[in-house]
N, CA, C and O atoms as a GROMACS GRO file, in nm:
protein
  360
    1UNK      N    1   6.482  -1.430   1.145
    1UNK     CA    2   6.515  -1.357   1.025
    1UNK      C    3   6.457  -1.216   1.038
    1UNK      O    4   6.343  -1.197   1.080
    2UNK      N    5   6.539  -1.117   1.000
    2UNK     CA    6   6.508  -0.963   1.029
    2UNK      C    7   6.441  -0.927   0.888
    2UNK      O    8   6.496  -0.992   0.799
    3UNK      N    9   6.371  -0.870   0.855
    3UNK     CA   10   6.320  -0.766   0.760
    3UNK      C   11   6.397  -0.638   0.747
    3UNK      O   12   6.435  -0.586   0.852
    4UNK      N   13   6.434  -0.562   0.600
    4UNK     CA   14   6.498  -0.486   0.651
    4UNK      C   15   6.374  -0.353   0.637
    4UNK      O   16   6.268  -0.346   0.575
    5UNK      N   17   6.424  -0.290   0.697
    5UNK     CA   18   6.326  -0.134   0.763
    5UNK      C   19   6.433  -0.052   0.718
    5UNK      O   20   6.551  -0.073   0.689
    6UNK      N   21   6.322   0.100   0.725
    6UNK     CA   22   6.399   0.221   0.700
    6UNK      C   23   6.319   0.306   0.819
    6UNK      O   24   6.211   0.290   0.877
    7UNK      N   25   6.405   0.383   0.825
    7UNK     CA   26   6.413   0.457   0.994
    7UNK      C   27   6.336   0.617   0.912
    7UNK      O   28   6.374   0.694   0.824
    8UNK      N   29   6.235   0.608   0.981
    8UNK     CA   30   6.121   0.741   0.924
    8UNK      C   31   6.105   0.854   1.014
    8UNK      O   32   6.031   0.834   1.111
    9UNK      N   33   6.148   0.947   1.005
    9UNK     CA   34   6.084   1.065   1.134
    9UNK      C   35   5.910   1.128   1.068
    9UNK      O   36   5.878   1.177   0.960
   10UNK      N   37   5.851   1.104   1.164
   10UNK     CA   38   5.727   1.189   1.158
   10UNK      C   39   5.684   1.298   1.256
   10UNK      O   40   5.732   1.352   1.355
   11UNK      N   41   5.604   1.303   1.203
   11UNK     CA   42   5.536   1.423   1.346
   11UNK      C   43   5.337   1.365   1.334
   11UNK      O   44   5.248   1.357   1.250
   12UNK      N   45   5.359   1.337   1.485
   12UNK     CA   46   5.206   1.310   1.518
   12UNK      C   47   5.181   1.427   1.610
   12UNK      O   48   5.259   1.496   1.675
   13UNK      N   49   5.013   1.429   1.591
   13UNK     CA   50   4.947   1.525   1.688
   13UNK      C   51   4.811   1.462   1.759
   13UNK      O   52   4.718   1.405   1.702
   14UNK      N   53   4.827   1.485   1.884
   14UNK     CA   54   4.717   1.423   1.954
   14UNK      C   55   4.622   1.541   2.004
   14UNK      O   56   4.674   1.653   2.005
   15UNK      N   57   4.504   1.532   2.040
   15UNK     CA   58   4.445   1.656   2.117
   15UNK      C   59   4.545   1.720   2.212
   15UNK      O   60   4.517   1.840   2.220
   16UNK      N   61   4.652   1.689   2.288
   16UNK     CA   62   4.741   1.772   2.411
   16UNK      C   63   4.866   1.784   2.318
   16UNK      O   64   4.855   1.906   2.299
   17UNK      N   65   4.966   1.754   2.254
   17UNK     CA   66   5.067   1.721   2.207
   17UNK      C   67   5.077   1.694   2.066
   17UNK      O   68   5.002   1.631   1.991
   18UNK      N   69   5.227   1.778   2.037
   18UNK     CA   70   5.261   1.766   1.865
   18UNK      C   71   5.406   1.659   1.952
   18UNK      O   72   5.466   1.663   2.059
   19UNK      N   73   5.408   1.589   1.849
   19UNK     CA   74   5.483   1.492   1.917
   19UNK      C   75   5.582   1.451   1.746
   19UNK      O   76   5.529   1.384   1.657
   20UNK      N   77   5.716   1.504   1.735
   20UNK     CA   78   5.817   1.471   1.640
   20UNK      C   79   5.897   1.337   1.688
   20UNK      O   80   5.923   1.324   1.807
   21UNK      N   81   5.926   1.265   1.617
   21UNK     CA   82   6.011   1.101   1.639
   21UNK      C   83   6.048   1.050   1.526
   21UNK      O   84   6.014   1.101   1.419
   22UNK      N   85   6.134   0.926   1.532
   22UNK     CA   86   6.122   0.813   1.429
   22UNK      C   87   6.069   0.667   1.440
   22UNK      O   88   6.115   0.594   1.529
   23UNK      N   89   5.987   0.627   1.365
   23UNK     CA   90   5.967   0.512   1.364
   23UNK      C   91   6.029   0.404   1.251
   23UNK      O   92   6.098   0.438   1.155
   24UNK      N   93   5.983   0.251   1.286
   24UNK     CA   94   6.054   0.182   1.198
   24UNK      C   95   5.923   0.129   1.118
   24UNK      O   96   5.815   0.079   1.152
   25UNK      N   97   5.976   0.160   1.013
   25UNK     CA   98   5.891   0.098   0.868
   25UNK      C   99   5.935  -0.025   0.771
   25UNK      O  100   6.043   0.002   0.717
   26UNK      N  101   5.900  -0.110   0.746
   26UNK     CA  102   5.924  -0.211   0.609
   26UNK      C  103   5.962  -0.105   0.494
   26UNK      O  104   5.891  -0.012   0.455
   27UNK      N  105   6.088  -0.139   0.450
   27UNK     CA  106   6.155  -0.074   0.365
   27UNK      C  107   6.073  -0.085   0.214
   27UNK      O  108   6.119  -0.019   0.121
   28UNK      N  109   5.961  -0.161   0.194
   28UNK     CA  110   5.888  -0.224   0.061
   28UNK      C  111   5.796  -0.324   0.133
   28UNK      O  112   5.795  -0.374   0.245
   29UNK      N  113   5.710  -0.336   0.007
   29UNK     CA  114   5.552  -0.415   0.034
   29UNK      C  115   5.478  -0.394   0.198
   29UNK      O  116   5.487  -0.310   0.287
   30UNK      N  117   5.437  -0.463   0.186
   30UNK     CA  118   5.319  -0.460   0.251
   30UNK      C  119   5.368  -0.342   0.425
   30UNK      O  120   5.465  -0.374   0.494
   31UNK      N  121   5.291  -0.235   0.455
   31UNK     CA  122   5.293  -0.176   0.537
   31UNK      C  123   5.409  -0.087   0.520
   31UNK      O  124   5.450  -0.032   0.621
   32UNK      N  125   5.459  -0.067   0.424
   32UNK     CA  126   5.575   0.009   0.390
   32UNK      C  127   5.524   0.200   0.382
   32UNK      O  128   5.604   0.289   0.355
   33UNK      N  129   5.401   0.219   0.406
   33UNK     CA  130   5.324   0.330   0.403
   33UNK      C  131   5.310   0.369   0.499
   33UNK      O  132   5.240   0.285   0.556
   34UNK      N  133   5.336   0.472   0.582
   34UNK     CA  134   5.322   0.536   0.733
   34UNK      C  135   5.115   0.522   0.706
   34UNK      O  136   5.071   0.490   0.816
   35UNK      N  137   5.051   0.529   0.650
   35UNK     CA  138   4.944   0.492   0.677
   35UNK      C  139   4.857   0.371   0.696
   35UNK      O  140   4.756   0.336   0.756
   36UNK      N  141   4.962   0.320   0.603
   36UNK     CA  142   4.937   0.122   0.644
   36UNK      C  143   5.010   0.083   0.806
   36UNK      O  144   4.978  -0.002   0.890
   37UNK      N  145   5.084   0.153   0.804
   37UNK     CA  146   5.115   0.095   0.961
   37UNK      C  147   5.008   0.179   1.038
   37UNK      O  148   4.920   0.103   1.078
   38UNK      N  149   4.986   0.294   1.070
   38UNK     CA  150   4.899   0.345   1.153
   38UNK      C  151   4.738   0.246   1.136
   38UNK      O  152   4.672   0.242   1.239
   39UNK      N  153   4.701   0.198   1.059
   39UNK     CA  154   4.591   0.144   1.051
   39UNK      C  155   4.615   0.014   1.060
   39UNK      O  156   4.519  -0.056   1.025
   40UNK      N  157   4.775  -0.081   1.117
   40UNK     CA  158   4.734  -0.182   1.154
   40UNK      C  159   4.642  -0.243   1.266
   40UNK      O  160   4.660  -0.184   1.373
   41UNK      N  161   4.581  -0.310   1.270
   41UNK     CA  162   4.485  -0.364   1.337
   41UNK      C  163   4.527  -0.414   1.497
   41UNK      O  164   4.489  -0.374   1.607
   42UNK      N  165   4.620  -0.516   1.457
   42UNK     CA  166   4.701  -0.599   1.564
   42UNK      C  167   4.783  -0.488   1.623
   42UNK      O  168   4.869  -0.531   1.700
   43UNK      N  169   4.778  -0.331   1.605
   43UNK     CA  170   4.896  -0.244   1.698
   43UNK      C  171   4.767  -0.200   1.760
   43UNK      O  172   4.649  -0.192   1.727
   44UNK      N  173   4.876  -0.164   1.914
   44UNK     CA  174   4.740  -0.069   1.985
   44UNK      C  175   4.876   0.077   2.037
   44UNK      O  176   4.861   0.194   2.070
   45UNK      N  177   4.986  -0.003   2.021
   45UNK     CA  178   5.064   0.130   2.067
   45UNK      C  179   5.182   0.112   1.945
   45UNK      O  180   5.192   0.004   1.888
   46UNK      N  181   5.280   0.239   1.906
   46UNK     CA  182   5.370   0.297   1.786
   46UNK      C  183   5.462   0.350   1.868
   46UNK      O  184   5.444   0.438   1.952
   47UNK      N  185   5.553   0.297   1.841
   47UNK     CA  186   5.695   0.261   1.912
   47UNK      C  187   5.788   0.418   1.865
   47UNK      O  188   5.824   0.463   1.756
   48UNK      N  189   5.796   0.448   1.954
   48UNK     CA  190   5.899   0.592   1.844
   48UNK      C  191   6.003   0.631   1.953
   48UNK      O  192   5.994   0.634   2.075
   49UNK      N  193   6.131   0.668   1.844
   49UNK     CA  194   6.253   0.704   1.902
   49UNK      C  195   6.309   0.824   1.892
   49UNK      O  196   6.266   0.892   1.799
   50UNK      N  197   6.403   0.878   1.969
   50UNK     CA  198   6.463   1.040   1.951
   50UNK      C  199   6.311   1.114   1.918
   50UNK      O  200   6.267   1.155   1.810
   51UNK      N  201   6.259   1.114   2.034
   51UNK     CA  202   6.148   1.213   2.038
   51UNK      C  203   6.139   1.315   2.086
   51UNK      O  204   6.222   1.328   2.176
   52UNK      N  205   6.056   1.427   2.067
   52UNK     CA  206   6.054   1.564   2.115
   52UNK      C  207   5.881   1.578   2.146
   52UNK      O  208   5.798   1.561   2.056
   53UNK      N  209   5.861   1.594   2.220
   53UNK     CA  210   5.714   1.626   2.248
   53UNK      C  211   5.666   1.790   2.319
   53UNK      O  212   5.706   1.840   2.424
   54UNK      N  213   5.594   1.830   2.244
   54UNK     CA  214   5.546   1.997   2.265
   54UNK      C  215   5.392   1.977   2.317
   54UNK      O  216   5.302   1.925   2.251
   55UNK      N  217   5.381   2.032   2.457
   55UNK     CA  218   5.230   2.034   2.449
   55UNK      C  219   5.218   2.126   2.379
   55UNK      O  220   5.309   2.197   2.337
   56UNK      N  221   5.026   2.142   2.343
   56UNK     CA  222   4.988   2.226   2.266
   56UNK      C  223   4.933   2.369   2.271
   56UNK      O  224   4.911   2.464   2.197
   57UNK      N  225   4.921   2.321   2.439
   57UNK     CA  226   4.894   2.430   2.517
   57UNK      C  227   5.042   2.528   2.595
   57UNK      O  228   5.036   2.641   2.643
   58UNK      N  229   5.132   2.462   2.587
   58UNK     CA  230   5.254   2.541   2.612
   58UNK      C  231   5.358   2.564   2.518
   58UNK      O  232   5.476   2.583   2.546
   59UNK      N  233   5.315   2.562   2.419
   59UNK     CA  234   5.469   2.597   2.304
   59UNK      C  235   5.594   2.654   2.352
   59UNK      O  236   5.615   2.742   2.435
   60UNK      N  237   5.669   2.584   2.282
   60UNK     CA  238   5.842   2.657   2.306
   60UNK      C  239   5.844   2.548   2.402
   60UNK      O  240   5.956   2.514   2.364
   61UNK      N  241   5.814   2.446   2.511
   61UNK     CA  242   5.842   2.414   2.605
   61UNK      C  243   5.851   2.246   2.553
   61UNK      O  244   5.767   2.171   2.604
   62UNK      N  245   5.915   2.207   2.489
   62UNK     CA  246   5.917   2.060   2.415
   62UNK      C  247   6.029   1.953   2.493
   62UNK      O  248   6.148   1.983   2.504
   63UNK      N  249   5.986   1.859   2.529
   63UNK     CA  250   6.050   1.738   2.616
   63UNK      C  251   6.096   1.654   2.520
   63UNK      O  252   6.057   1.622   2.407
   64UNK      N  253   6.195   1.622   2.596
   64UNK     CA  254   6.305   1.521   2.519
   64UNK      C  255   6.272   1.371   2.556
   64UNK      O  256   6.250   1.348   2.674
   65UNK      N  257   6.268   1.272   2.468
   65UNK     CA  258   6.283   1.135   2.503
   65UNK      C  259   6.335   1.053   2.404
   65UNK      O  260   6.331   1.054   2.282
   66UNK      N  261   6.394   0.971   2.504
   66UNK     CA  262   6.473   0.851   2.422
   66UNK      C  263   6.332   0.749   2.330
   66UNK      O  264   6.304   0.761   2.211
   67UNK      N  265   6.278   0.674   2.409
   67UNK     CA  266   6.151   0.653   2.346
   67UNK      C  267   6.036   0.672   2.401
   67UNK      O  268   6.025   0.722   2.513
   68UNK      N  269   5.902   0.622   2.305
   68UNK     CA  270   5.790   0.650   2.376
   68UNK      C  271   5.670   0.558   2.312
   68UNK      O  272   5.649   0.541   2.192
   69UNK      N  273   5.600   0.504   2.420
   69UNK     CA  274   5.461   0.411   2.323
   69UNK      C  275   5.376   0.503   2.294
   69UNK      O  276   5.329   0.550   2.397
   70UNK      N  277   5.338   0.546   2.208
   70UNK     CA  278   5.220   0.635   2.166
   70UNK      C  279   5.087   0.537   2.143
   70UNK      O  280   5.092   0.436   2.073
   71UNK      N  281   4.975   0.578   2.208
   71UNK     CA  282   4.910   0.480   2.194
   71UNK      C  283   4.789   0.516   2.034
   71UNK      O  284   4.761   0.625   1.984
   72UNK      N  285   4.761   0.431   2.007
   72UNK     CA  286   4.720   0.518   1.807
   72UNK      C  287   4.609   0.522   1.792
   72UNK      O  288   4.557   0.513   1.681
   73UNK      N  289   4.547   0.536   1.902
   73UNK     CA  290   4.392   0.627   1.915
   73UNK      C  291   4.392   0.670   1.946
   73UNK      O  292   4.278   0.715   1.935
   74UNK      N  293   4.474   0.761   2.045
   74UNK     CA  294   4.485   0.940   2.036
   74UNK      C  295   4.555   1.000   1.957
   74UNK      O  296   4.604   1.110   1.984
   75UNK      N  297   4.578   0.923   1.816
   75UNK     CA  298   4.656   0.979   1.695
   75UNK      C  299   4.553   1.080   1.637
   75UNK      O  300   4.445   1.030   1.604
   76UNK      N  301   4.568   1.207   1.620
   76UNK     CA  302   4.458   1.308   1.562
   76UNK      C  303   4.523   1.309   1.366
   76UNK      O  304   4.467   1.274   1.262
   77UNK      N  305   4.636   1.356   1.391
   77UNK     CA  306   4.693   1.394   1.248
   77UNK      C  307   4.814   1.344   1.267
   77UNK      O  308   4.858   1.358   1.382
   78UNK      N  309   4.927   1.255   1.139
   78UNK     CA  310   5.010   1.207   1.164
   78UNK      C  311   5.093   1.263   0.969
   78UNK      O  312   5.044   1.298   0.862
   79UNK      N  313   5.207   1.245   1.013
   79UNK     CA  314   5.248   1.298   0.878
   79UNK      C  315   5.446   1.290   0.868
   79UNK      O  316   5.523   1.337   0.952
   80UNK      N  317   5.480   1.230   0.761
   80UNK     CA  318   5.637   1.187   0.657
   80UNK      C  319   5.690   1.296   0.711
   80UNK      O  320   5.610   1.389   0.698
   81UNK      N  321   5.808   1.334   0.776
   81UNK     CA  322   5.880   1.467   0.791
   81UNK      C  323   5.975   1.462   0.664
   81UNK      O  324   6.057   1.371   0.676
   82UNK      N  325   5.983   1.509   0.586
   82UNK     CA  326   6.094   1.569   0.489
   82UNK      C  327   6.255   1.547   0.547
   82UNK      O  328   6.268   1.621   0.645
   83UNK      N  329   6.327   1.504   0.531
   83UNK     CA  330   6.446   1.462   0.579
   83UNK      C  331   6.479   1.334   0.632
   83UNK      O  332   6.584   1.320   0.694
   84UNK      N  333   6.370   1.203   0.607
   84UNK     CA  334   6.346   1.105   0.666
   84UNK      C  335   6.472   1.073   0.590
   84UNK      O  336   6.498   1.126   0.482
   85UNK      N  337   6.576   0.952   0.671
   85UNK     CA  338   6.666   0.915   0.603
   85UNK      C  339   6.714   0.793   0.546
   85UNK      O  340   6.821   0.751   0.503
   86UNK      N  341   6.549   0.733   0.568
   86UNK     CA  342   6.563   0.626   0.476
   86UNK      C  343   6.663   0.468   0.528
   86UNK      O  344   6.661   0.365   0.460
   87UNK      N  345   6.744   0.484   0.661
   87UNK     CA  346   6.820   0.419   0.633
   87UNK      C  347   6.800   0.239   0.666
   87UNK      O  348   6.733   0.203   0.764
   88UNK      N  349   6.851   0.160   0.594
   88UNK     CA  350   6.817  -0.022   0.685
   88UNK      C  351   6.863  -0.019   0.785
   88UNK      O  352   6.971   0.022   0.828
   89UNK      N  353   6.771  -0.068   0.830
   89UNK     CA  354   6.810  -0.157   0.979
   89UNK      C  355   6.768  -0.263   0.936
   89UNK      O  356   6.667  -0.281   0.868
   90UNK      N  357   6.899  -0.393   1.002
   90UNK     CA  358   6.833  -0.524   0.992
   90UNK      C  359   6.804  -0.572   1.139
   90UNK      O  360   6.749  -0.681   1.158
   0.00000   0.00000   0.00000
């Protein structure tokens, strides 16, 4: 049985990298908060899709990827992009 999710773009920043993507979220209750998922316990890596990654030390120069494991202790600052679109996936 699927849960349904809504498809979120954020932007994380690690000490090397601003790193823009989407991840998948619980559409309601529990972990439905981009901060309740970053602080789950049982994750050690955050799954993200249609990504763009900028080091921080080379701006303008941003890499493309289909996906990527980010691992979420080199998460520095993480944050909702405005245009998230909300949509289900089952």
């Amino acid at each position: 049985m699927h849960s349904e999710q809504r498809d979120v773009r954020i932007a994380v920043e690690t000490d090397r990298y601003r790193i823009v993507g989407h991840v998948l979220l619980p559409r309601e209750g529990y972990r439905s908060r981009l901060t309740d998922f970053l602080n789950a316990g049982e994750r050690e890596f955050i799954a993200m899709t249609d990504v763009e990654m900028e080091s921080l030390d080379r701006p303008g120069q941003a890499v493309r990827n289909e996906f990527i494991a980010l691992s979420r202790r080199h998460v520095v600052v993480a944050m909702e992009l405005e245009g998230s679109d909300g949509l289900s996936v089952a």
